[in-house]
C-alpha positions in Angstrom: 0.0 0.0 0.0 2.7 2.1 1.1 4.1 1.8 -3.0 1.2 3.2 -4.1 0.6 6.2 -1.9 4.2 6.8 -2.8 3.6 6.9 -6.3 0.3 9.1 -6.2 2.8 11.7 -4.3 0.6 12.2 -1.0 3.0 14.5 0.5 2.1 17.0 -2.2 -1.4 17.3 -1.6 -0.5 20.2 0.5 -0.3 22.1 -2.5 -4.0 21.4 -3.0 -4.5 24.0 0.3 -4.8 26.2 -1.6 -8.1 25.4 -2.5 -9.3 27.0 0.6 -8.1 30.0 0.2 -11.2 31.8 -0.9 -12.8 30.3 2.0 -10.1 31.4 4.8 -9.7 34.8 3.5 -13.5 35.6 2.9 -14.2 35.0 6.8 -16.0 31.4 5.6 -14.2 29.0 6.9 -16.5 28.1 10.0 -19.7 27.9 7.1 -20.2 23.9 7.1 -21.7 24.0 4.0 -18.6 26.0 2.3 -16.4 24.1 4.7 -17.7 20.5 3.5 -17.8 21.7 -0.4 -14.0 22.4 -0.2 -13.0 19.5 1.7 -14.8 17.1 -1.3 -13.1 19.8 -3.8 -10.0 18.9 -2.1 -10.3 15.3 -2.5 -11.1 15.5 -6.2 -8.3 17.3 -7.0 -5.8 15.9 -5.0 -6.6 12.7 -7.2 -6.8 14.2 -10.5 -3.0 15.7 -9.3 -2.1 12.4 -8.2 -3.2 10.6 -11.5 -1.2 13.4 -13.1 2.0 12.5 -11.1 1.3 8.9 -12.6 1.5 10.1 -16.0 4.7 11.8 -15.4 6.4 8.9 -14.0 4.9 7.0 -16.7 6.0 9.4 -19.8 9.7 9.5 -17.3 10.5 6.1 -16.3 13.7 5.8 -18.1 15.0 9.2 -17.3 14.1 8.4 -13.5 16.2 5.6 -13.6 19.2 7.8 -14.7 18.7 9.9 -11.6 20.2 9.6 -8.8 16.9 10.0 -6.2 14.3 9.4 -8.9 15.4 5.9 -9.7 13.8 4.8 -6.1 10.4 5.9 -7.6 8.0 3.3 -7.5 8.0 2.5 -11.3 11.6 3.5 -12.1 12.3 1.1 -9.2 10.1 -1.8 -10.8 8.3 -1.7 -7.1 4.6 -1.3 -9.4 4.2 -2.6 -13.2 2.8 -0.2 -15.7 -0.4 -1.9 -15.9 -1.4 -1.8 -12.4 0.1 2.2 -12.9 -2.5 3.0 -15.8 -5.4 1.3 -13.8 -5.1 3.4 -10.9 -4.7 6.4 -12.9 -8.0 6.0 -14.5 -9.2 4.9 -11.1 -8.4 8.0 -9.5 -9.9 10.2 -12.5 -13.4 8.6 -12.7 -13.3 8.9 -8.3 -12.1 12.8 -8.5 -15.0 13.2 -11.1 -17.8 11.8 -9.1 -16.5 13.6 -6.3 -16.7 16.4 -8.1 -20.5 16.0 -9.2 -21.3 16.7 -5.3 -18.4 19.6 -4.7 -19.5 21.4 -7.6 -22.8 20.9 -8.5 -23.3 22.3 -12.0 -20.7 25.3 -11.4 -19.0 26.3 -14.4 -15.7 27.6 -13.1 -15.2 24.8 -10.7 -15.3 22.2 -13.8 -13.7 24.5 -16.1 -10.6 24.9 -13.6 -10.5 20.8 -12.4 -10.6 19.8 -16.1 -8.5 22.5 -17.3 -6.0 21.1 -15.3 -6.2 18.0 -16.2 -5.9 18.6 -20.2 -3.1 21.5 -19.1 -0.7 18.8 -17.3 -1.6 15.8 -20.2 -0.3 17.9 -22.5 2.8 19.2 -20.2 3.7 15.4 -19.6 2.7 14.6 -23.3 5.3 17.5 -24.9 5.2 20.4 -23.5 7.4 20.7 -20.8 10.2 20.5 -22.7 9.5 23.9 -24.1 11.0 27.0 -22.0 9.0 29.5 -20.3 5.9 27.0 -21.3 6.7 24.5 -19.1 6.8 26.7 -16.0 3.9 28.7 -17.1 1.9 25.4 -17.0 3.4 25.0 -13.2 2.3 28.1 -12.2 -1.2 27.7 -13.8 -1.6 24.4 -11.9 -1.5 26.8 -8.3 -3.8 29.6 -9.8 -6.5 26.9 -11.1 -5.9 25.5 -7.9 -7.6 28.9 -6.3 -9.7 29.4 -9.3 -11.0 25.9 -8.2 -11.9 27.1 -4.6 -13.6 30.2 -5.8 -15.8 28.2 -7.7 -16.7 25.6 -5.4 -17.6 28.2 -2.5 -19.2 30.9 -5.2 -16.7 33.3 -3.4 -15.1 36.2 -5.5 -11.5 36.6 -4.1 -9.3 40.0 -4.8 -7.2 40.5 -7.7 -4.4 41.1 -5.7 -4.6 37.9 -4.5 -4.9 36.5 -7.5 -1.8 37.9 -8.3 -0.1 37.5 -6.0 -0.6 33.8 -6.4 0.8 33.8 -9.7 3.9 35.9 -9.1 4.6 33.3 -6.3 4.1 30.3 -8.3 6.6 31.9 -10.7 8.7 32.2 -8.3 8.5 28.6 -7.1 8.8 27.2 -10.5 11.6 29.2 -11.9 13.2 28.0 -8.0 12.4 24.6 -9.4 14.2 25.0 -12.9 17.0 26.8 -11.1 17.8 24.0 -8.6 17.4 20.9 -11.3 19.8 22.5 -13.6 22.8 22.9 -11.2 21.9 19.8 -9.4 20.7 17.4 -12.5 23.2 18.6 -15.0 20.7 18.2 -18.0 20.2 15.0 -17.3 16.6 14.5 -16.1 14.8 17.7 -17.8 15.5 18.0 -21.8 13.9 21.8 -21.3 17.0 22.7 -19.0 19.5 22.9 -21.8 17.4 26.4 -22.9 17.9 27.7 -19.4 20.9 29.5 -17.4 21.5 30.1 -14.1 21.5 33.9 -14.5 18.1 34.1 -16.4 16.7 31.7 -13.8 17.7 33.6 -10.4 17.0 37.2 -12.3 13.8 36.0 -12.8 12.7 34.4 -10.0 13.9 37.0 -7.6 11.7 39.7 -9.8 9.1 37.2 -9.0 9.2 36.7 -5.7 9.7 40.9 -5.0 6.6 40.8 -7.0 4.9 38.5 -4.3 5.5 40.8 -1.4 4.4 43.6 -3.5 1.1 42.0 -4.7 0.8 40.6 -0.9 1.2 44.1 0.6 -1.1 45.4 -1.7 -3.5 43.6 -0.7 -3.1 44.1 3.0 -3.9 47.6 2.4 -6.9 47.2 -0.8 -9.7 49.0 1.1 -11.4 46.3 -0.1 -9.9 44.2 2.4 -9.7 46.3 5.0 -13.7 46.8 4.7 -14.1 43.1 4.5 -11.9 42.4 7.6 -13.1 44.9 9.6 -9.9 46.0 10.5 -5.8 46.8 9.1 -4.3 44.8 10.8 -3.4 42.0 7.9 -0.6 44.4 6.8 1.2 43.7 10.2 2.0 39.9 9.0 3.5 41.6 5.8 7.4 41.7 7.6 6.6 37.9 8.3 5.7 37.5 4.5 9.1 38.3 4.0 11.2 36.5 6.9 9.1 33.4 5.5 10.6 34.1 1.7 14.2 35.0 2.8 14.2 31.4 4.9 12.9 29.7 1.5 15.4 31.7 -0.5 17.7 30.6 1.9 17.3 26.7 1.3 16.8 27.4 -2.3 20.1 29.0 -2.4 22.0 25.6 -0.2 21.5 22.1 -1.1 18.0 21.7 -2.1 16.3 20.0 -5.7 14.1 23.0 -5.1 11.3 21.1 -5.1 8.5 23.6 -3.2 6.8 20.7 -1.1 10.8 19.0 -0.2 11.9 22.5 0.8 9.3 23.1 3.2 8.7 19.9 4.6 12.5 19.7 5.3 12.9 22.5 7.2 11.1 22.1 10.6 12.3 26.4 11.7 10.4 27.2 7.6 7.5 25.2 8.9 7.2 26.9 12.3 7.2 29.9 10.1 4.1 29.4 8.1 2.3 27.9 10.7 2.7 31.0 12.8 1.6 33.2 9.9 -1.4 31.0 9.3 -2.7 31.6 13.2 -1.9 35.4 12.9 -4.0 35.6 10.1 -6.4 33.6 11.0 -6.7 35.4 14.1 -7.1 38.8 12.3 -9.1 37.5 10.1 -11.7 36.0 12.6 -10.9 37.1 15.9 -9.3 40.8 15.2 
């Protein structure tokens, strides 16, 4: 069992949080009904991702094998045949879309965003991510769908700052990714990495991630905000915002594949971090 929940890449259904974004920051999260919606939403498309993740290791399995931590994936390693790989894939897919008949309902952008993400990462796995810029464009889409997802689910209109600042972070976290792969991978892994250099990759992603905090901050201070919240005191977590992105920065800059979900879970003083900023907020945002 263990094999398998290794192969559907459990661990990175964190990612899938985002989801409830709309929820937390609306003031919603206590609604049940909401609250129940987002969990299901969660569950479909943490399956969907996972069947994704299949049919990457699939499309990879010989490159895996070259790599040095790779190789002890469950297919590379021989641990799971292919069949019994494509069978759960379509398992998961038919699940995540049932589930999704009761988390959605007949909502257009909740369908739109789980099935655009599934035809968006097919055709990553299927060709495109070994065209630059492309490739991490489709990463970062995969985070704002993600949000676009939880809007839907909930019927809750999120800001536009938000919304950007979502993307300028998943920029940065994917252009993190590339960086780390191609000084750690040497080419070998990733066909996409010989179009990429160091300098393009850090000048990029640094613009990215100074666009976070600015989008972030932004958004602290939207009167929009501050009218829903009842209070300004959300721009207060803003110096925390950026400790947290220094200490990522930090790892990304040492001996890290970059890897958003490895870099987090591997550093117990960055987890402490984010869990601290999600009680402040939280307590602004429903307490304050």
């Amino acid at each position: 069992m263990q094999k398998y929940l290794k192969l559907m890449r459990v661990h990175h259904y964190m990612k899938n949080g985002l989801i409830f974004t709309p929820l937390i920051f609306s003031g919603n999260l206590f609604d049940i009904d909401l609250l129940f919606k987002s969990f299901l939403g969660f569950l479909a498309f943490s399956l969907v991702a996972s069947a994704i993740y299949i049919i990457n290791d699939i499309q990879d399995i010989e490159l895996d094998r070259l790599h040095p931590t790779k190789c002890k994936r469950p297919l590379a390693a021989n641990l799971i045949s292919l069949t019994n790989a494509k069978v759960l894939t379509i398992t998961l897919v038919i699940i995540a879309m049932v589930i999704n008949v009761y988390a959605a309902d007949n909502g257009f952008i909740s369908w739109a965003s789980l099935i655009s993400y599934l035809m968006l990462n097919l055709a990553y796995s299927n060709g495109l991510k070994n065209y630059p810029i492309i490739d991490v464009a489709i990463l970062v889409s995969g985070f704002v769908l993600r949000v676009l997802y939880g809007a839907g689910i909930t019927g809750i209109e999120i800001s536009n700052w938000l919304y950007l600042t979502v993307i300028a972070m998943s920029f940065y976290l994917g252009l993190g990714k590339r960086r780390n792969e191609l000084i750690k991978q040497k080419n070998v892994s990733r066909k996409v990495l010989k179009y990429y250099n160091q300098g393009f990759l850090d000048k990029n992603m640094y613009m990215s991630l100074a666009l976070t905090i600015t989008f972030y901050s932004l958004w602290t201070v939207d009167p929009v905000t501050i009218a829903r919240l009842s209070n300004d005191y959300l721009v207060w977590t803003v110096p925390l915002v950026i400790l947290i992105c220094m200490k990522y920065s930090l790892n990304i800059e040492g001996d890290s594949d970059g890897d958003p979900v490895e870099v987090i879970i591997k550093d117990k003083v960055l987890m402490g971090m984010v869990a601290l900023f999600v009680l402040i907020t939280l307590g602004i945002i429903y307490i304050g």
